[in-house]
N, C-alpha and C positions, 0 to 999 in steps of 0.2 A: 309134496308136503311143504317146499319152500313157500312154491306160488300160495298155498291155502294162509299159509301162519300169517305173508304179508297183504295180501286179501282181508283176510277175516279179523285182524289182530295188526298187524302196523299201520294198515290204509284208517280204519277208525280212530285208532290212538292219534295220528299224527291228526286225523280233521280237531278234535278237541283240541288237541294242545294250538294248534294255528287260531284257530276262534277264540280259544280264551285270551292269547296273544291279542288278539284283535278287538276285541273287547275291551280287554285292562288299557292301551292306549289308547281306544275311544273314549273312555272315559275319564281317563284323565287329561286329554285335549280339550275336552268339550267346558265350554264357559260356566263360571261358575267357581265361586272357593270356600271347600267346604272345612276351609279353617274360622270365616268368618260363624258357620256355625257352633262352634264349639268357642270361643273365645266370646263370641258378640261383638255388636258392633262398634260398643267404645272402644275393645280393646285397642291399646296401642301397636305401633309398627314391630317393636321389639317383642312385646308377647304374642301378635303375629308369628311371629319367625320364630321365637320358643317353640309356639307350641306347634309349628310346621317341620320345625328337627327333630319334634320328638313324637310325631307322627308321620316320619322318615317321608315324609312328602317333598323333600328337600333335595332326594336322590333324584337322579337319575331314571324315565320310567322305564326303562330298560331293566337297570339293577331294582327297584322296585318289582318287576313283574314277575324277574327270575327269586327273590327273596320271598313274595306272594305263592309263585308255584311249590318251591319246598316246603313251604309249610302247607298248603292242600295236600298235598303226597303224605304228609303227617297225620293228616287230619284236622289240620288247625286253618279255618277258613276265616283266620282275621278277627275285629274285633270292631264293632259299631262305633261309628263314631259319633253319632247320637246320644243313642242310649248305651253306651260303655259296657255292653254287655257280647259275649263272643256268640258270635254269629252261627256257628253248628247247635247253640242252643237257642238260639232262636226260632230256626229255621225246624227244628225236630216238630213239636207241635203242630207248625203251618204246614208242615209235608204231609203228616197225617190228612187234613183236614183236605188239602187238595188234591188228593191220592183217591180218598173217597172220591169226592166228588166226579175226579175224572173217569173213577173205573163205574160209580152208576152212568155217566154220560155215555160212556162205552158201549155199555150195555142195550142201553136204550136205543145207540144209532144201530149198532153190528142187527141188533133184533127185529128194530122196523125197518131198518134202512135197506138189509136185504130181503125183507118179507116185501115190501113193496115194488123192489126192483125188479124181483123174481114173479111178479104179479104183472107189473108194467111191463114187461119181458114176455110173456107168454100169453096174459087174455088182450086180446084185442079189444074187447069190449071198454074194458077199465083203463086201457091204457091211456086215454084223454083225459081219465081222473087222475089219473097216478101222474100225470105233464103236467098238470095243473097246479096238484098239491107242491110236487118237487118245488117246480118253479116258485112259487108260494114262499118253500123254504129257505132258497137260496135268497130269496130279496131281504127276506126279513135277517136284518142284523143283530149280534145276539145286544145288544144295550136296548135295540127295540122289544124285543122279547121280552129280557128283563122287567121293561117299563109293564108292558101288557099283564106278563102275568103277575106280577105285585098287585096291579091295581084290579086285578079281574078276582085272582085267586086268594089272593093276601087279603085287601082292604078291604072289597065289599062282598065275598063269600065269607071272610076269614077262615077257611080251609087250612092254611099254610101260613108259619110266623112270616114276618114283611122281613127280618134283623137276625145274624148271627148264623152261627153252624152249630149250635146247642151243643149239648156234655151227655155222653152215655151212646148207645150204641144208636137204638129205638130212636129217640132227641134227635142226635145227629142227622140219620137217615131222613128223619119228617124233615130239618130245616134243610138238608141239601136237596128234596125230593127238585121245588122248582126251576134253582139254580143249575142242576143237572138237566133240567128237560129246556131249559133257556141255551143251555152251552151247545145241544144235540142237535136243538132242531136245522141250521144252516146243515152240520155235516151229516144230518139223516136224507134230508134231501140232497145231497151231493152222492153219499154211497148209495140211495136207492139208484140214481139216474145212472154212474157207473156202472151199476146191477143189471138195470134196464137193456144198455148199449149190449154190453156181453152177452145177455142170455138171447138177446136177438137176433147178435152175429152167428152165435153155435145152434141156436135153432134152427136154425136155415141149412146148415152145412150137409151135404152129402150123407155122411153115416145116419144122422140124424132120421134124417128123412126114410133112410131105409129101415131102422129100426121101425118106425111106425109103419111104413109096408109090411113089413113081417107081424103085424097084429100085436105088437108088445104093448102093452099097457103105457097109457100116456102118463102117469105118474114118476112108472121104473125109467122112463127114456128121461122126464127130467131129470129126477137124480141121479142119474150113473154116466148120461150125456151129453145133457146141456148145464146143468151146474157144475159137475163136477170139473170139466173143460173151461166153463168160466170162471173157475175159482181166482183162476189167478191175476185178472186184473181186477177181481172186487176184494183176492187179497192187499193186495197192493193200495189198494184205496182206503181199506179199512184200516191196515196197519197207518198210514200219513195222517189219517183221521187221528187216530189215537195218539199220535204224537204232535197234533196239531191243536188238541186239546188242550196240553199244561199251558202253550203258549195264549190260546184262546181265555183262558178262565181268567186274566187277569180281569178282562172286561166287569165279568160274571160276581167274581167276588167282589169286585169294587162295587159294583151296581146292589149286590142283596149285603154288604155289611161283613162279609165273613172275612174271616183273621184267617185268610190262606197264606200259600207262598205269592200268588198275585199282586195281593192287595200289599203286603208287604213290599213287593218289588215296585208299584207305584209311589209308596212312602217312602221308598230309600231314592228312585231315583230323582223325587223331590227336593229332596235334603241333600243332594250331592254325598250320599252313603256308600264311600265305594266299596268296601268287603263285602257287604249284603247283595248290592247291586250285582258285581262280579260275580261272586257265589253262585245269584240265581237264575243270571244270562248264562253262564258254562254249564250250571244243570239241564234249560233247556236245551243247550243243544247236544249237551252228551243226549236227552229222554232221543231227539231227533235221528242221531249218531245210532244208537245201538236199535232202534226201531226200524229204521231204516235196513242195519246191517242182517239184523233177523229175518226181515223180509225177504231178504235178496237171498238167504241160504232157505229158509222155506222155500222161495220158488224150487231154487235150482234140486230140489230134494224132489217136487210135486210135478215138474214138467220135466218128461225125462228130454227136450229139444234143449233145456238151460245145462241141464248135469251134463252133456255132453260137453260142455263150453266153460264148466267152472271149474277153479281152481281143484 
């Protein structure tokens, strides 16, 4: 029980708290004074230094980070030093808006990505289409995406608005439709081609082979022998995918316009914005953190060779 609580429950907590650590001093090392934005650049040396004591920038970043984390544990993640507005109300909106987006992205890779790998995986015939396309996916970067389908789907179909994440439910889903198949397509060819490797290795295997001896339907031997058995490194691929997506979408929204957490997090780390900035580097990697930790207990539940060996 010990081993499971610090496994499952202090090994995660402590990877966040170390990163957010790690963070809040890069950030405030890194070049840059984001007093001169808030004062301008006449201000003088002394309302400099005003208004850097009274935006505690003046402490210590040590005592600053520990003064930062108790008020997170609060709830209270700061307050912009831009727009003077506190940062959990900021950031509610933009979570929304990238939350969708990541979970149609999701969709879309978990759906083709193993519908093609489980294709490339088993016809032989298709499998030099399914190498092709993959590869295809993998070169293309998502800003090049972006680029292509604005000007394919957007501009001269007009299919799809080119600007924004629109209002309402319907709205929204239309303007996130491209931006979601822009963020997909590198990690649908990644999880296919993971799909592909596995379902190749277990088709070959021993029992495999005898199932089909014994005249069982080559349908039932997929499902119950060779996917099922492969589940686990295409779950493994699928859950990094999905949490390699919030970090991914920064691209994405900055490219179509949308008022996500992304785009937000390019405009604060612009402006040298460190509550926002902080905020939305420790959320990705908590999304990374707990994505990660569920995987690793989904396996050990799904492969009884892990359960033997887990906490």
């Amino acid at each position: 029980m010990t081993r499971g609580v610090v496994h499952w429950v202090v090994g995660p907590v402590t990877t966040v708290l170390a990163a957010s650590f790690v963070i809040f001093v890069a950030l405030a090392l890194a070049p840059g004074d984001p007093v001169a934005r808030v004062v301008g650049d006449r201000a003088t040396d002394a309302q400099r230094e005003a208004a850097r004591h009274q935006l505690g920038l003046d402490e210590p970043v040590v005592v600053r980070y520990f003064h930062w984390l108790g008020d997170a544990l609060h709830g209270d993640l700061g307050t912009s030093l831009i727009s003077r507005q506190d940062v959990a109300s900021l950031l509610a909106p933009r979570l929304l808006t990238t939350l969708t987006l990541v979970l149609m992205s999701a969709v879309i890779i978990l759906v083709i990505g193993v519908a093609l790998g489980a294709v490339g995986g088993v016809g032989d015939r298709l499998r030099p289409f399914v190498n092709g396309v993959t590869g295809l996916g993998v070169a293309i970067p998502s800003f090049v995406a972006s680029t292509l389908l604005i000007g394919v789907f957007a501009v001269q179909l007009g299919w799809f608005p080119t600007y924004g994440s629109g209002a309402g439910v319907v709205d929204r889903l239309w303007h996130l439709t491209l931006p979601a198949v822009a963020l997909s397509i590198g990690w649908v060819a990644y999880v296919a081609q993971m799909t592909a490797a596995a379902v190749r290795e277990e088709a070959v295997r021993e029992h495999v082979e005898t199932a089909v001896g014994r005249g069982l339907p080559r349908s039932l031997v997929l499902r119950r022998h060779v996917m099922r058995n492969a589940s686990i490194p295409v779950l493994t691929a699928s859950g990094l995918t999905v949490a390699g997506l919030v970090a991914g979408s920064v691209v994405v929204e900055t490219a179509f316009g949308i008022d996500g957490v992304g785009s937000m997090l390019v405009k604060s780390v612009s402006s040298k914005d460190y509550a926002p900035t902080t905020a939305i580097s420790v959320l990705v990697v908590m999304v990374f953190v707990v994505v990660t930790t569920v995987i690793d207990f989904v396996q050990t539940r799904v492969d009884p060779r892990l359960r033997e060996h887990s906490p």
